[in-house]
C-alpha positions as CSV (number, residue, x, y, z in Angstrom):
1,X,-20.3,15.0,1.2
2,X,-17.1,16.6,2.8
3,X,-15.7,19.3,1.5
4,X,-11.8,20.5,2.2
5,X,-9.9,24.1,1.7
6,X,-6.4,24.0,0.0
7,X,-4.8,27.5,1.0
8,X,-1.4,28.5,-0.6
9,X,-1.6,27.3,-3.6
10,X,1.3,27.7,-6.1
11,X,-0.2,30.0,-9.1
12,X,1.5,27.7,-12.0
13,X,0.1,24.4,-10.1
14,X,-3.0,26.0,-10.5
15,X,-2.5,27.3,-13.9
16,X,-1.6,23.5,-14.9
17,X,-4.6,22.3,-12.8
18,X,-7.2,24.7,-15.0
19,X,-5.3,23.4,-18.4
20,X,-5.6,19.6,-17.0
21,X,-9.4,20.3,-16.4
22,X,-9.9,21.8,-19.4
23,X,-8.0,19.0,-21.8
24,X,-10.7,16.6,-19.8
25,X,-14.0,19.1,-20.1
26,X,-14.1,19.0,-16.3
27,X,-14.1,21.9,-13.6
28,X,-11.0,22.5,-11.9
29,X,-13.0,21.0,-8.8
30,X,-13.9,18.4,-10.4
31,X,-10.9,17.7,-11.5
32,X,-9.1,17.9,-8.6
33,X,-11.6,15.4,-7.1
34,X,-10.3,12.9,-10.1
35,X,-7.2,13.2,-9.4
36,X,-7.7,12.5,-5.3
37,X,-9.4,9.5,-6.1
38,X,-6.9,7.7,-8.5
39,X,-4.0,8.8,-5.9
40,X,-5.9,7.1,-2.9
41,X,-7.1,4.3,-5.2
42,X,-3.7,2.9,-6.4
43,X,-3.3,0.7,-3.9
44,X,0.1,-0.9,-3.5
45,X,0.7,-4.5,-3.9
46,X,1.0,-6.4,-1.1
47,X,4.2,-7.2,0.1
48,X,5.2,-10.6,1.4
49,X,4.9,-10.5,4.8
50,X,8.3,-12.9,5.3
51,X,10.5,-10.7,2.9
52,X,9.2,-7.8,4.5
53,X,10.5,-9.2,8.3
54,X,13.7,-10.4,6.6
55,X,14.6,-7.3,5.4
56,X,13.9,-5.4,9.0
57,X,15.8,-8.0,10.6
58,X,18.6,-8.7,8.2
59,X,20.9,-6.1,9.8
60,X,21.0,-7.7,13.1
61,X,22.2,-11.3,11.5
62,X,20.9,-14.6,12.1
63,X,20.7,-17.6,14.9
64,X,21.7,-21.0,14.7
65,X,19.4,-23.4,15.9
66,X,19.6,-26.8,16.8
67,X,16.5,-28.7,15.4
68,X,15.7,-31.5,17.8
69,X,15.2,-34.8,16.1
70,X,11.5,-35.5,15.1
71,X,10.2,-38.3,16.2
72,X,7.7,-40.5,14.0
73,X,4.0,-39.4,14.3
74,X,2.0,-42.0,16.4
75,X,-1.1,-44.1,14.6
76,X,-4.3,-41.8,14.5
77,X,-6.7,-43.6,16.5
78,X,-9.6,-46.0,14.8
79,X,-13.2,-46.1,15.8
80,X,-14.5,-48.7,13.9
């Protein structure tokens, strides 16, 4: 298992990080290991991949188009 090394550490973060622990009867390690994992676990919804090229694009305002008339789809073919 991986281990990591947080230097500089505010003193009342930690002080508020040994009185989290201790509300939860869990080491300040192991509390700070809780807390990583619900951060990294809340995963975001996913956004809608349209709205979320609309929006980027919006700015740069839209295009007409002509639409070319459609045509009536031929017969499928048989095989009987």
């Amino acid at each position: 298992m991986a281990s990591i090394t947080i230097r500089n550490l505010d003193e009342d973060l930690k002080r508020r990080l040994r009185i989290r622990a201790a509300e939860h009867h869990r080491s300040i390690e192991e509390e700070v290991r809780e807390i990583l994992r619900l951060a990294v676990d809340q995963s975001t919804a996913p956004e809608n991949l349209g709205e979320s090229i609309h929006r980027r694009f919006a700015a740069l305002g839209g295009v007409d188009l002509q639409l070319p008339s459609r045509e009536p789809m031929p017969e499928p073919p048989r095989f009987d």
